[in-house]
N, C-alpha and C positions, 0 to 999 in steps of 0.2 A: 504494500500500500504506500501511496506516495503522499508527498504533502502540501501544500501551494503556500507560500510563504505570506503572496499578496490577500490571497481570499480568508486563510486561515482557517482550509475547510482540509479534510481528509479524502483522497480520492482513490475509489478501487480501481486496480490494474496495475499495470507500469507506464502511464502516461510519461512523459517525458517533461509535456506542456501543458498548463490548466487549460481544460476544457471552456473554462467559463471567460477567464482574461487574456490566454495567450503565457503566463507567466511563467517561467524555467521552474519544475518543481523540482523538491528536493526529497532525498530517501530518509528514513528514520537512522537514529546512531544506530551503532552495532551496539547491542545491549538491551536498548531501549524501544518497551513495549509501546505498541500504536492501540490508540482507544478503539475501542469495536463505535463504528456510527452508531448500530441500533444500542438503543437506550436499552436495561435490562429491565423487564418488569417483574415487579416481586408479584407472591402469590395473595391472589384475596382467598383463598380458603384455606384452611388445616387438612392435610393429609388425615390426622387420624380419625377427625370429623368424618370426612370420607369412608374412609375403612370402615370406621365402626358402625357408621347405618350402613353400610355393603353388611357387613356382617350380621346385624340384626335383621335386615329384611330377609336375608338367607334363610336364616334360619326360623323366619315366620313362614318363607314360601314350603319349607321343606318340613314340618310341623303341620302346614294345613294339606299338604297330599298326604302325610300318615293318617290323619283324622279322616280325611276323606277316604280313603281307601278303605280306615276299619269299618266306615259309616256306609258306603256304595259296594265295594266290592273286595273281599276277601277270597276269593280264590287265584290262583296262578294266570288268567288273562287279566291282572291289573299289571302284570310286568313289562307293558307298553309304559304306564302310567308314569312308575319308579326310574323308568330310562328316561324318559321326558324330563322330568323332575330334574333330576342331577344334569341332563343338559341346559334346561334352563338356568339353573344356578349358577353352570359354565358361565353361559351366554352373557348372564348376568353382571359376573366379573368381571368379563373380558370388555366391555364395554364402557363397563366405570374405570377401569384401569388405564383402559386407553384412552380417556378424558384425562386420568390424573399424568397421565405420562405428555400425550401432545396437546390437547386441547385446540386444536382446530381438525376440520371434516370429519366432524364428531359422528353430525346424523349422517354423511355419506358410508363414513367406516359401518354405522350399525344397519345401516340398507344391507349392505354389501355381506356385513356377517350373518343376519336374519336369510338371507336370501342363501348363501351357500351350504349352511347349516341345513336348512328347509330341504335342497335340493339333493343333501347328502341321504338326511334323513328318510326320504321318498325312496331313493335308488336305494339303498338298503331296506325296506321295508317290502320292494320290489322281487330283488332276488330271496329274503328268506318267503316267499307269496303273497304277497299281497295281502298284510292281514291289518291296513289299516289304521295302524296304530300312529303312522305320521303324519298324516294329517287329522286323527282324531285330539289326540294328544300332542307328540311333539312339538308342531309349525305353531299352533296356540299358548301352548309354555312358550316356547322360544321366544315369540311375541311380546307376552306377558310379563316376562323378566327384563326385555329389554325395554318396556315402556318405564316399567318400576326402575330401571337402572338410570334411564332419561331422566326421570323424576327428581332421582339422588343428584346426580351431577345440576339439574336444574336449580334445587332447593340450595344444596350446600356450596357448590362452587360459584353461585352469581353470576348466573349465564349473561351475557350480553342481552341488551333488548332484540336486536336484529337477531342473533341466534336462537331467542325464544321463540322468534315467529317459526324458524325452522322446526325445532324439535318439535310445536306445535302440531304442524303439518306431518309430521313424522308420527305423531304418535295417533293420529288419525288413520294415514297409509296401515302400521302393523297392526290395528283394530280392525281394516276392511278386509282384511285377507283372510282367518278364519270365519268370519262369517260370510265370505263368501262360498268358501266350503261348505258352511251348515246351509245357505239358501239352495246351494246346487244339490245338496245331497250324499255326498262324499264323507263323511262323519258316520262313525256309529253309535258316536258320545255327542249329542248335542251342547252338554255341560261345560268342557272348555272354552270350545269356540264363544258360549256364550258369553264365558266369564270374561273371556278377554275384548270381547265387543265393551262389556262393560267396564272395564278398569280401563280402556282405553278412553271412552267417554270423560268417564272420573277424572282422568289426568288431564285431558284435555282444560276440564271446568276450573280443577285446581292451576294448570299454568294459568289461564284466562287472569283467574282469582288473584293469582300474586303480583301483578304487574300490567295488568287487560288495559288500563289507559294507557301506556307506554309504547306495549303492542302495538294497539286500536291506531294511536298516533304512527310509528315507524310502517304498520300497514298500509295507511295511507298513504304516508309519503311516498314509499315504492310504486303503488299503483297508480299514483297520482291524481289523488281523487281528492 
C-alpha cells in the first residue's frame, strides 16, 4: 500500500502517482505498519448471549419432539420424526453460527442450506423407498429451526433495519414450502407442516412487532412509494 504525501490518504496497489492529484507517492518504512482504511467495527452483541439462547431453544425444540412423540406416537415409525429433530437442531446451529462468524448473506446462506438439506433429505428418503418421512417431517423441522435460529440472530445480534426486511421475507418463503406440501398432499403428518406454517407467521408478527415502523419506513423507501 502506498501513500500520497499531498492528499494524506492511503492508496491500494503500487500506484506510483496519486490517482487523485498526480503526486509522487511514497512506500511505508520498513518496519512500519500501514493502517487498514476500513474502520474496525466492534460487536453490538455478546457471543455468549448468542450461544446460550442457541442452547436453550435447542433444547426446548428437542424436549417438545420427546413429549410429542410419547403423546402421538410411540412405536418405531416415529424414527423419521427423531432424525428430523437432530437435523433440525443441526440446521439450527449452523445458521446462528454462521451469523456469529460473518454476518453478512445471512438469509442467502440459510436459503441455500434449507434448500440443500431439503434436497439431500428427499434423495435419501428416495432410495431407502419412499417412505415419506422428508417431507412429512424433515423439510418442516428444517424450516422451523431455521426460522427460530433467524429469530435468535434477529432478537440478540440487532439486525440492521434493511436486513430485517430480508429475514422478514425469508421467514415467510421457509413457512410456504411445507404447507405447500400439506395443500398438495405429499404429507402423511399434517402436524409439522402445520406447525411450521405457524411459527412462521409468529415470527413474522414478532419481527413486525420489534421494529414495524422502521421496516414500514426503509420498505418504502426501497419501493419508492
Amino acid at each position: 500500500m502506498r501513500r500520497c504525501p499531498e492528499c494524506s490518504v492511503d492508496i491500494e496497489g503500487a500506484w506510483g502517482h496519486c490517482p487523485l492529484c498526480a503526486a509522487p507517492t511514497t512506500a511505508p518504512a520498513a518496519g512500519e505498519a500501514t493502517p487498514s482504511p476500513i474502520p474496525a467495527v466492534p460487536l453490538q452483541f455478546s457471543r455468549r448471549r448468542v450461544l446460550r439462547a442457541l442452547f436453550l431453544a435447542s433444547i426446548a425444540v428437542i424436549l417438545a419432539s420427546f413429549t410429542a412423540q410419547l403423546l402421538f406416537s410411540r412405536d418405531l415409525d416415529g424414527i423419521g420424526v427423531l432424525r428430523s429433530v437432530w437435523l433440525g437442531v443441526s440446521a439450527m446451529w449452523l445458521v446462528v453460527l454462521m451469523a456469529v462468524r460473518k454476518r453478512r448473506n445471512l438469509a442467502k446462506s440459510t436459503v441455500y442450506l434449507v434448500v440443500l438439506v431439503g434436497l439431500v433429505c428427499v434423495y435419501w428418503d428416495y432410495l431407502t423407498g419412499w417412505l415419506g418421512w422428508s417431507l412429512t417431517y424433515a423439510v418442516p423441522i428444517v424450516c422451523a429451526s431455521s426460522i427460530v435460529a433467524l429469530l435468535i440472530t434477529v432478537r440478540v445480534m440487532r439486525i440492521e433495519v434493511g436486513e430485517h426486511i430480508v429475514y422478514s421475507g425469508l421467514t415467510v418463503l421457509l413457512g410456504l414450502a411445507p404447507i405447500g406440501f400439506l395443500l398438495f398432499g405429499w404429507v402423511t403428518t399434517p402436524l409439522p407442516s402445520a406447525i411450521c406454517g405457524a411459527l412462521s407467521l409468529l415470527a413474522l408478527v414478532l419481527l413486525q412487532l420489534g421494529r414495524g415502523r422502521q421496516v414500514r419506513h426503509e420498505l418504502a423507501k426501497r419501493l419508492h412509494v
